[in-house]
C-alpha positions in Angstrom: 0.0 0.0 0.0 1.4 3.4 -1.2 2.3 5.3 1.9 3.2 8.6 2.5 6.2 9.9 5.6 8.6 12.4 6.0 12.1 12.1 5.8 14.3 14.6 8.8 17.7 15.4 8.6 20.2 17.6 10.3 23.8 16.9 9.6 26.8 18.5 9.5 27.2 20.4 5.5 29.1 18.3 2.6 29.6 18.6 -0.8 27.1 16.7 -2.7 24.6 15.8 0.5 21.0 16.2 -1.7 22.5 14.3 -4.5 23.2 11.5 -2.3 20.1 11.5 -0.2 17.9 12.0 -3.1 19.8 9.2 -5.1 19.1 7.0 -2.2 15.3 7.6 -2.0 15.8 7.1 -6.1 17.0 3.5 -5.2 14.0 2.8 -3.1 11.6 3.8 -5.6 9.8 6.6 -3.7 8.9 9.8 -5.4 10.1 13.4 -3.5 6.3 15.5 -3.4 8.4 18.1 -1.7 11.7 18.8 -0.6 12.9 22.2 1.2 16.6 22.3 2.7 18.7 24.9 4.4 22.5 25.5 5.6 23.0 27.5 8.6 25.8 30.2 7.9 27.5 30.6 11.5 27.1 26.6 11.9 27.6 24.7 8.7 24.7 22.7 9.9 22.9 21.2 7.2 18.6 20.4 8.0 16.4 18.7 5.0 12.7 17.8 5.0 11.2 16.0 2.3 7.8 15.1 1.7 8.0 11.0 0.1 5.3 8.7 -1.1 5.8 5.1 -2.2 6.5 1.6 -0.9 9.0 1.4 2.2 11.4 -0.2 3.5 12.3 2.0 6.6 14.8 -0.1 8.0 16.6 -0.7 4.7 16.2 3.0 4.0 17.6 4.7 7.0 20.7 2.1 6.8 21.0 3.7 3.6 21.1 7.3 4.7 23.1 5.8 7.8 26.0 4.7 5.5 25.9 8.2 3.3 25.7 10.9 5.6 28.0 12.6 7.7 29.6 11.8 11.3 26.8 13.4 13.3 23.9 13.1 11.7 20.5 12.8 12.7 17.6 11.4 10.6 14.0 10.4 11.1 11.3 8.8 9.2 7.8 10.3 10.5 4.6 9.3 9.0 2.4 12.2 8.0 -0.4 10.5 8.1 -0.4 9.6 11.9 -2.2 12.5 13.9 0.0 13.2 16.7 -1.4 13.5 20.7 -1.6 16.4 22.6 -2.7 17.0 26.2 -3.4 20.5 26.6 -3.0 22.2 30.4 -4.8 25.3 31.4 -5.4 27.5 34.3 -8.5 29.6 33.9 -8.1 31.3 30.5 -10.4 30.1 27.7 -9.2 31.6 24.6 -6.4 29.3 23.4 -7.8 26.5 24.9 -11.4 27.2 22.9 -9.6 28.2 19.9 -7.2 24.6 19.9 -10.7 23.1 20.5 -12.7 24.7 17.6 -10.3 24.1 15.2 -9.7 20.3 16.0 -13.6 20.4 15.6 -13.8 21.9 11.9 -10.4 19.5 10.9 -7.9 22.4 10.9 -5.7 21.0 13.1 -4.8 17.9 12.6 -4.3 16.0 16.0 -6.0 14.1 18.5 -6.7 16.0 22.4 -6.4 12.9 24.7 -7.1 15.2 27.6 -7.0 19.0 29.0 -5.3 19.3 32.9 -6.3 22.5 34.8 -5.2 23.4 38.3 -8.7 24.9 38.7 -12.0 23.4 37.4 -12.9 26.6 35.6 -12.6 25.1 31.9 -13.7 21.9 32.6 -17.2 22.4 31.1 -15.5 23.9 27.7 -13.6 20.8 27.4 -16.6 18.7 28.0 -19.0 20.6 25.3 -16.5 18.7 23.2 -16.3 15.4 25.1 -12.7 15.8 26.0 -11.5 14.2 29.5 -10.7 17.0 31.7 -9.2 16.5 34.9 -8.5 19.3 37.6 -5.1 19.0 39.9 -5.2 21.8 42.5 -1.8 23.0 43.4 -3.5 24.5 46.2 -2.2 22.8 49.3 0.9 21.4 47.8 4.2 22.0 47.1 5.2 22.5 43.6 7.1 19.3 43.7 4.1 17.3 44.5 1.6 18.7 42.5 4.2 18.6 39.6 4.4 14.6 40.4 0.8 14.6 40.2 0.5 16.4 37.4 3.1 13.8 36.0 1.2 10.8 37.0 -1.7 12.1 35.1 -0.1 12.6 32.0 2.2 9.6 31.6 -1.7 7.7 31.5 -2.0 9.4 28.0 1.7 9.3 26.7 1.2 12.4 24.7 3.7 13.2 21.9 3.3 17.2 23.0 1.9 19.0 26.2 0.7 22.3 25.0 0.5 25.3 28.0 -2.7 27.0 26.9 -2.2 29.8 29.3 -0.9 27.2 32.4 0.1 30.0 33.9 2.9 27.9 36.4 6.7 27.7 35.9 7.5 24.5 35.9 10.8 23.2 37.4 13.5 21.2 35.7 12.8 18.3 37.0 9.7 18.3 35.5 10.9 19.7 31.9 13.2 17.2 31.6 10.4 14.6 31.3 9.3 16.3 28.1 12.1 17.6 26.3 11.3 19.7 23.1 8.2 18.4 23.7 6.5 21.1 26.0 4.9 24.1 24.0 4.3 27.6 25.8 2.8 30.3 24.9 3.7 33.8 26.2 1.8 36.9 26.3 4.9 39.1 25.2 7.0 39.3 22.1 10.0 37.8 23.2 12.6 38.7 24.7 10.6 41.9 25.9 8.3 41.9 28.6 9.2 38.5 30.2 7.4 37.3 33.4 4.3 38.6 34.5 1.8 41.4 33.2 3.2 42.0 30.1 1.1 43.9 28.9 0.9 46.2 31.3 4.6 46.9 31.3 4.1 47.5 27.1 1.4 50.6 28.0 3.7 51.6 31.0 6.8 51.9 28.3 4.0 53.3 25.3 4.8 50.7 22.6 3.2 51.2 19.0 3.7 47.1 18.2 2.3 44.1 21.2 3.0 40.7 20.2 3.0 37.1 21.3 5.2 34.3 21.4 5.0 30.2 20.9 8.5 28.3 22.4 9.6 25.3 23.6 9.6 25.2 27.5 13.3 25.0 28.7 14.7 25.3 32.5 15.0 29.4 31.5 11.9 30.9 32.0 10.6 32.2 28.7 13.7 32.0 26.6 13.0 28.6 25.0 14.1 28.0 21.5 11.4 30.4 19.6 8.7 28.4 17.0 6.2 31.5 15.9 5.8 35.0 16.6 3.5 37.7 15.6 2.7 41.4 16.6 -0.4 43.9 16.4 -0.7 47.6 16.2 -1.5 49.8 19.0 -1.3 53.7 19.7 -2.0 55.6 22.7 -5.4 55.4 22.8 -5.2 51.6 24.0 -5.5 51.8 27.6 -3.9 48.7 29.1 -7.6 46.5 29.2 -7.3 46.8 25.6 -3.9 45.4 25.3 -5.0 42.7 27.0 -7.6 42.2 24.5 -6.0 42.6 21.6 -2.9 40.5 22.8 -5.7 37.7 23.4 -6.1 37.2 19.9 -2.7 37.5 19.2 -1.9 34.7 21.6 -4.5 31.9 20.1 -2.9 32.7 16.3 0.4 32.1 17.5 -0.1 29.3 19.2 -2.0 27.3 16.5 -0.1 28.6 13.9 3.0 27.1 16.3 0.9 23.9 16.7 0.6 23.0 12.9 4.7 23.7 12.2 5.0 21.1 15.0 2.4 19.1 13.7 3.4 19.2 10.3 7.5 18.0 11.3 8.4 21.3 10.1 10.3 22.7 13.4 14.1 21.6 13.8 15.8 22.6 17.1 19.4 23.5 17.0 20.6 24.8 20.7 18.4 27.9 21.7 17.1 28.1 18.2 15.0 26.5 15.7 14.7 26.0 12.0 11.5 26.2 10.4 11.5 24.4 7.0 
């Protein structure tokens, strides 16, 4: 049965590396639907995604690559047909949880929502007008270690491929990162690096910015200075008081994030130190 994957690759640069690869993939018969490459200057690191369709033989194939590419390499064969999990955690905000949830509804995003993990039970009923599991771990009474475990213990019952912070508004400690790494997506109410922490927006009107923005990252032990996946930015002048920031920053925040999503979702997102590659 034809099947369609993705072929990943991140290597150190050579002479002649997509005449090799593609020869190879020539030798298996598949045909290339799309194929988009880039060399990083600085680096000399080498990334490669290409969209394949045939008959395959993934062991056979990766050996393949395995023999031709560089000391170093890294390659992965996805399938881009498989919808990839989520679990989704919130706090009390509804607008990027509702706007995940709508468009896993009308098909687009393609992914499955095993479940949505709040540490209040205020979104429970949005996640339930869409028969989602939603389960509520207070971290009131607790100390982050413990609620982190149980947060933990929740989770691993659903072995997500991402956890997505739809406004989770928690820092989370390394030892709880490092269960997920590359694997945790945040969105922050600021367009990074300015305005990190809390109230954001507040400290934009305090400063009089003309531009507010919002940013989707990987979650790393620095607080809001993960490697960056999407970013976008509104226009405001002085006659947004700092309630209308807010407002406006709200939309902002659900675009990036979904926007951020479907990259990830679509294998498109390659993460090289504190920075990614978006192919």
């Amino acid at each position: 049965m034809m099947m369609e994957k993705v072929l990943l690759i991140e290597c150190p640069d050579s002479k002649g590396l997509i005449a090799q690869i593609t020869n190879i993939c020539y030798k298996h018969q598949l045909n290339i639907v799309r194929n988009t490459e880039y060399v990083d200057p600085e680096t000399g690191q080498f990334y490669m995604r290409t969209e394949l369709e045939g008959l395959f033989n993934e062991a056979t194939l990766l050996l393949d690559l395995d023999r031709a590419l560089p000391a170093g390499s890294q390659r992965q064969l996805v399938d881009s047909r498989r919808r990839k999990k989520i679990v989704i955690m919130v706090t009390k905000e509804a607008h990027c949880l509702g706007d995940i949830l709508m468009k896993v509804y009308d098909g687009s995003l393609q992914l499955e929502i095993q479940a949505v993990i709040g540490n209040h039970p205020d979104l429970g009923s949005l996640a339930a007008k869409f028969d989602i599991p939603f389960h509520c771990i207070s971290h009131e009474g607790v100390d982050r270690a413990a609620h982190e475990q149980l947060l933990a213990a929740q989770i691993a019952m659903y072995q997500p491929d991402y956890l997505v912070l739809a406004k989770f508004m928690r820092v989370l400690t390394h030892d709880f990162v490092r269960l997920y790494p590359q694997r945790i997506i945040n969105i922050h109410h600021s367009f990074l690096p300015a305005f990190i922490g809390a109230n954001p927006y507040h400290q934009a009107f305090s400063r009089g910015v003309k531009i507010i923005g919002a940013t989707a990252h990987f979650v790393t032990d620095d607080l809001d200075e993960g490697p960056i996946i999407k970013q976008m930015v509104t226009n405001v002048d002085h006659n947004y008081r700092a309630q209308d920031m807010v407002k406006a920053g709200r939309d902002v925040e659900k675009n990036v994030l979904s926007k951020a999503l479907q990259l990830v979702l679509e294998d498109r997102v390659f993460v090289h130190g504190n920075k990614t590659v978006i192919l």
